[in-house]
C-alpha positions as CSV (number, residue, x, y, z in Angstrom):
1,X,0.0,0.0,0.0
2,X,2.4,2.7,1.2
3,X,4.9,1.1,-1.2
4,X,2.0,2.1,-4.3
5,X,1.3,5.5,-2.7
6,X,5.4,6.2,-3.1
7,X,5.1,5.0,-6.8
8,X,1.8,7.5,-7.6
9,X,3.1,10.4,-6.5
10,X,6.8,9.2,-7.5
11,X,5.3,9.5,-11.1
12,X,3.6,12.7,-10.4
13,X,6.2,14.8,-9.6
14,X,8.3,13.4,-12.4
15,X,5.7,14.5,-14.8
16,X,5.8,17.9,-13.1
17,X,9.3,18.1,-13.7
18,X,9.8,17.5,-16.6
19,X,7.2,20.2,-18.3
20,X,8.7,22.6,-15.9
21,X,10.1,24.7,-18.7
22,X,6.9,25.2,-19.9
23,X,4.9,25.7,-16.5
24,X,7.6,28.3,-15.3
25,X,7.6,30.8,-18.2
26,X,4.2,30.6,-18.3
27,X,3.1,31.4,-15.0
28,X,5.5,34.1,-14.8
29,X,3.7,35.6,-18.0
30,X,0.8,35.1,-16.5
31,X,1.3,37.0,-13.2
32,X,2.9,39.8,-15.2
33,X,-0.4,39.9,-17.4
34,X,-2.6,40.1,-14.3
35,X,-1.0,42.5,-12.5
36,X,-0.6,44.8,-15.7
37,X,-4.3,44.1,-16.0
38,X,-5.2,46.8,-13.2
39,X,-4.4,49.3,-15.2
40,X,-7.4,48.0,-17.9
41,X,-10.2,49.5,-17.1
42,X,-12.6,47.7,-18.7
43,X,-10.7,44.4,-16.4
44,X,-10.2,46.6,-13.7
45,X,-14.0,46.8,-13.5
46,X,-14.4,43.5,-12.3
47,X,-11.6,43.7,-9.9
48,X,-9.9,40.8,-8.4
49,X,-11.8,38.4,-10.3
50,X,-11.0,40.4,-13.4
51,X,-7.5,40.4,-12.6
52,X,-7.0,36.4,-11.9
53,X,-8.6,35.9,-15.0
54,X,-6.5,37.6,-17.6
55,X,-3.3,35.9,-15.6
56,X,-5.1,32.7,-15.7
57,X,-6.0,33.6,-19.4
58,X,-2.4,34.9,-20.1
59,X,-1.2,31.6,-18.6
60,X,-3.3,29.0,-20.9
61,X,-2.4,30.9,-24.2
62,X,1.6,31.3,-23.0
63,X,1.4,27.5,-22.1
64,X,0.0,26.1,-25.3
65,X,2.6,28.5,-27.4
66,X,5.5,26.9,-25.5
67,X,4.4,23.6,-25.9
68,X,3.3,23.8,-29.7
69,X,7.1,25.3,-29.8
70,X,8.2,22.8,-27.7
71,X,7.3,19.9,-30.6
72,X,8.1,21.6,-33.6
73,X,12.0,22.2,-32.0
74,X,12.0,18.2,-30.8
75,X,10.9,17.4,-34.5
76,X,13.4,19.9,-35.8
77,X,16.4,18.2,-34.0
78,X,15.4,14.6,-34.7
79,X,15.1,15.1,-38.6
80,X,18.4,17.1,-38.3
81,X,19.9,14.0,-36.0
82,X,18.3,11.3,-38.9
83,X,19.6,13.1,-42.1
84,X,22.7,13.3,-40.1
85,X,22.8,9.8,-39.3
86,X,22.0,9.2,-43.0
87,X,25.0,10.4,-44.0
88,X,28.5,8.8,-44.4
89,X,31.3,8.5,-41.7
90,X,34.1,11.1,-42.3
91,X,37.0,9.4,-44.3
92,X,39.5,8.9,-41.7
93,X,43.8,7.4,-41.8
94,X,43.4,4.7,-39.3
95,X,47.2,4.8,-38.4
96,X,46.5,9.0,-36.6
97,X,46.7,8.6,-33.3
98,X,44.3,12.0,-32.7
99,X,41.2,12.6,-34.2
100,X,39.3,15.6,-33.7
101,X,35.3,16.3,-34.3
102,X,35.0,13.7,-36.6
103,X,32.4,11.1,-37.1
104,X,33.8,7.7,-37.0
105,X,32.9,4.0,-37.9
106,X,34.4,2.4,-35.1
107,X,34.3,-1.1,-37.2
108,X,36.1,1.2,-39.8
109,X,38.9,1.7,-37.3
110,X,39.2,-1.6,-35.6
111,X,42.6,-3.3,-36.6
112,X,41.6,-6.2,-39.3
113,X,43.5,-8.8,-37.5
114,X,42.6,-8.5,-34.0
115,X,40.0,-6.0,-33.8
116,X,41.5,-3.4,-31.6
117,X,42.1,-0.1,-31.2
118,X,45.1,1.3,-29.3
119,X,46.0,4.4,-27.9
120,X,43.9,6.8,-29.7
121,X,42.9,10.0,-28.6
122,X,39.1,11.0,-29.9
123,X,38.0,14.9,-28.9
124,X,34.8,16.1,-29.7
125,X,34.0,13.4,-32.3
126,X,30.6,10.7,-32.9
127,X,31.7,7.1,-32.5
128,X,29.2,5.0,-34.5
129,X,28.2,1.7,-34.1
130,X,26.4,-0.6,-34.4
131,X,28.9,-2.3,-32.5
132,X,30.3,-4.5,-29.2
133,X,33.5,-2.6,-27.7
134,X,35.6,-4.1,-24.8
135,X,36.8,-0.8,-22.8
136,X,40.7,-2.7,-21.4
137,X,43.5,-1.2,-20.0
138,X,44.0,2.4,-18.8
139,X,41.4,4.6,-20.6
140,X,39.8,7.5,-19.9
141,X,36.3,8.9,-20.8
142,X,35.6,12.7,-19.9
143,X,32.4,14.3,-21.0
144,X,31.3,11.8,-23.1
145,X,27.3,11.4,-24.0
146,X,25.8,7.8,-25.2
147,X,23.1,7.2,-27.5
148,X,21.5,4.0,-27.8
149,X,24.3,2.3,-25.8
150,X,24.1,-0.4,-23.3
151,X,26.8,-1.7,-20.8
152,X,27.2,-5.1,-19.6
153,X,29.8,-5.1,-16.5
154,X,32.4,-8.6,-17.2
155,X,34.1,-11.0,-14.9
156,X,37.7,-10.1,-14.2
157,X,39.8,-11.6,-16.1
158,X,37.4,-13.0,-18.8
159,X,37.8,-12.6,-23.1
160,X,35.1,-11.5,-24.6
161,X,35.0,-13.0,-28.4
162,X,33.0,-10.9,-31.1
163,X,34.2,-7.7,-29.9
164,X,36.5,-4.5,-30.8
165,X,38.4,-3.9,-27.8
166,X,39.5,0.0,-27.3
167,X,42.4,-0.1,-25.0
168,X,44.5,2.9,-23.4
169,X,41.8,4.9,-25.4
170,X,40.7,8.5,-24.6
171,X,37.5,10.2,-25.4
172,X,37.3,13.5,-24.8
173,X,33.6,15.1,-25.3
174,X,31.5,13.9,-28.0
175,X,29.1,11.1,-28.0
176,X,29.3,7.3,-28.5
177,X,26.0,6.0,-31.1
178,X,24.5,2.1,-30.9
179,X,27.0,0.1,-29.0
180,X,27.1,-2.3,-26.2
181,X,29.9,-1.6,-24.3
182,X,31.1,-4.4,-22.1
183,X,33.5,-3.3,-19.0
184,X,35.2,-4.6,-16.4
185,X,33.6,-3.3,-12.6
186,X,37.1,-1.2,-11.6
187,X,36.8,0.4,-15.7
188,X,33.3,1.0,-14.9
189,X,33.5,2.9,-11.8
190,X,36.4,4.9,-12.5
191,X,34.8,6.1,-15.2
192,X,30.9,5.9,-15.7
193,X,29.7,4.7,-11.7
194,X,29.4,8.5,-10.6
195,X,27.2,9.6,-14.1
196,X,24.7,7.6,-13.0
197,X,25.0,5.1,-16.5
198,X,22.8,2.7,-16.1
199,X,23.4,-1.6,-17.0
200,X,22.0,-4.6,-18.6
201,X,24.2,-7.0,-17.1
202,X,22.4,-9.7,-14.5
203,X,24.7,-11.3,-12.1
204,X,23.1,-14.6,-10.7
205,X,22.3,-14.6,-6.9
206,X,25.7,-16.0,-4.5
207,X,23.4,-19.0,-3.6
208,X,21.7,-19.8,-6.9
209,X,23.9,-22.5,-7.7
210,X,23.3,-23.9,-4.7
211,X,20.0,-23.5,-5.0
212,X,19.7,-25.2,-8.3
């Protein structure tokens, strides 16, 4: 019951917060409105009530505009993100060590014999998949976004086949696109634990063999 209660108002104030942007502007439009509304006379006849409703009024109308804006700019961005996507990777020399603001095919990159990349240094660029990295050795990942990603934390030591393996890499900025990135749990907190990214990986219970 209580548990149920958490949940339903859980959900309501995670609605609320996220058409903030909207409800903010919009109500401070609309107190501005009323109180400007005083100086109206034909509002100012019906006092307070007068008032109230051309903030209220003010508020509906500001409201709607923000959120008609709201979906045309989402629309906007997600045909600019698909005819971007649409388009090839950025010819690259896979022998640079440094690559900057570049989109990248990461199977493009991966050595053809053992599927790795070593040492590279990627600022500001788009890493595309589809997919499977192995994150080994000492690399480090500052600022970087995901899209459509998914990480699966490994057993240590354990070799994961069907893979390209970025090791000593750095990413700097930039975003990583459709990959499932599997990482050791040292690799993962270092780098990812305090953002909050979250897992698919399932490890079975301590007992469950046991169990079985």
């Amino acid at each position: 019951m209580g548990s149920s209660i958490f949940d339903k108002w859980g959900g309501r104030v995670s609605n609320l917060v996220t058409v903030w942007p909207v409800l903010v502007p919009a109500g401070a439009v609309g107190i501005v409105m009323g109180w400007l509304a005083k100086s109206v006379a034909q509002i100012n006849q019906f006092g307070p009530f007068g008032w109230c409703f051309a903030g209220l009024l003010s508020f509906l109308v500001t409201a709607l505009a923000l959120y008609a804006l709201s979906g045309v700019w989402g629309r906007w961005i997600i045909a600019k993100a698909a005819k971007r996507n649409a388009m090839p990777p950025d010819s690259i020399n896979p022998l640079e060590m440094e690559f900057h603001r570049r989109r990248i095919k990461l199977l493009a990159l991966a050595h053809p014999i053992d599927s790795r990349i070593r040492g590279k240094r990627f600022i500001d660029c788009e890493l595309e998949g589809p997919a499977n990295i192995v994150l080994v050795g000492h690399g480090v990942f500052r600022g970087c976004g995901f899209l459509n990603c998914d990480f699966v934390i490994h057993r240590q030591p354990v070799h994961v086949q069907n893979c390209v393996v970025l090791e000593d890499c750095e990413v700097i900025g930039g975003e990583i696109h459709r990959c499932t990135i599997f990482v050791d749990q040292d690799f993962f907190d270092a780098n990812f634990g305090p953002k909050g990214v979250p897992l698919v990986s399932y490890e079975r219970p301590p007992n469950a063999e046991n169990a079985a």
